[in-house]
C-alpha positions in Angstrom: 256.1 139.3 129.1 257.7 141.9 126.7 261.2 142.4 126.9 260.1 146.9 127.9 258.1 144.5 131.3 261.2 142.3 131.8 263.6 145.4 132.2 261.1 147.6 134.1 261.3 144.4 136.9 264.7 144.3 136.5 265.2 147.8 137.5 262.7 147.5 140.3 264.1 144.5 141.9 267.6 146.6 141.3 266.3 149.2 143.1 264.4 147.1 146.2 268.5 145.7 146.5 270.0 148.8 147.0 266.9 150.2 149.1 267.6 147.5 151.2 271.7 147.8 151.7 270.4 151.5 152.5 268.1 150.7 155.0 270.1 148.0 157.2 273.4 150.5 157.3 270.4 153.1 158.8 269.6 150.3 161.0 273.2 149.9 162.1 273.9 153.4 162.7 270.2 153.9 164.6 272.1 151.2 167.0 274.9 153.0 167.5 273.1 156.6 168.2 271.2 154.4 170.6 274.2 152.5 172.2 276.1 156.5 172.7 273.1 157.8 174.2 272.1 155.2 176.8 276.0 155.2 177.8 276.1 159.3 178.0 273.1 159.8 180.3 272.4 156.6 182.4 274.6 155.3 184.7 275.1 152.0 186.3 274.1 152.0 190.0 277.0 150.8 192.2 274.7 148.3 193.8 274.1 146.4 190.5 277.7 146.4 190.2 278.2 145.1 193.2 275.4 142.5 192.9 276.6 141.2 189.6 280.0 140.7 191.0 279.3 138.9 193.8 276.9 136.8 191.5 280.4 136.2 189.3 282.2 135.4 192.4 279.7 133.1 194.5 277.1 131.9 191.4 276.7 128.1 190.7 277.5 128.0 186.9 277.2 126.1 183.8 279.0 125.7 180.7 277.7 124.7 177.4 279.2 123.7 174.3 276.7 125.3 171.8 273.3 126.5 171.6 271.9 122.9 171.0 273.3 121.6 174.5 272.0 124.5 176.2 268.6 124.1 174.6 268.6 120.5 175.0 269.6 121.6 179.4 266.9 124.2 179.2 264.5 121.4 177.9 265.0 118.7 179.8 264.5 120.9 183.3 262.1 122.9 182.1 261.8 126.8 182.3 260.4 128.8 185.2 258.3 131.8 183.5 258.0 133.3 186.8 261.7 132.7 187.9 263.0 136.0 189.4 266.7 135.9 189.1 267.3 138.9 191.1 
């Protein structure tokens, strides 16, 4: 390749770089509109909080060192598609 080729795909890939930083700091900031707007106009019923509390309170639970140990759990038990949880 010349050396005109070689800088035109230098400032190419340049450019692709700094699209990119652009595009995952929209990303970031299309999460946080998202995260405001589901707190400003839905609310939690009281129910569900009461549900998930006593889930806390009275729930039989595990603990897991990392990932690998709860895959490895998950695995060796085997995983309910259809498992309703609530």
């Amino acid at each position: 390749m010349e050396v005109e080729e070689l800088n035109l795909i230098r400032a190419l890939s340049e450019d692709l770089a700094a699209l990119k930083v652009k595009v995952e700091g929209i990303e970031g900031m299309l999460e946080t509109l998202v995260e405001l707007y589901t707190d400003a106009f839905y609310e939690v019923r009281g129910e569900y909080l009461d549900k998930l509390e006593r889930i806390r309170r009275e729930g039989d639970f595990e603990s897991f060192r990392d990932i690998t140990e709860l895959k490895r759990a998950i695995e060796a038990e085997g995983y309910d598609h259809n498992a309703k949880f609530f």
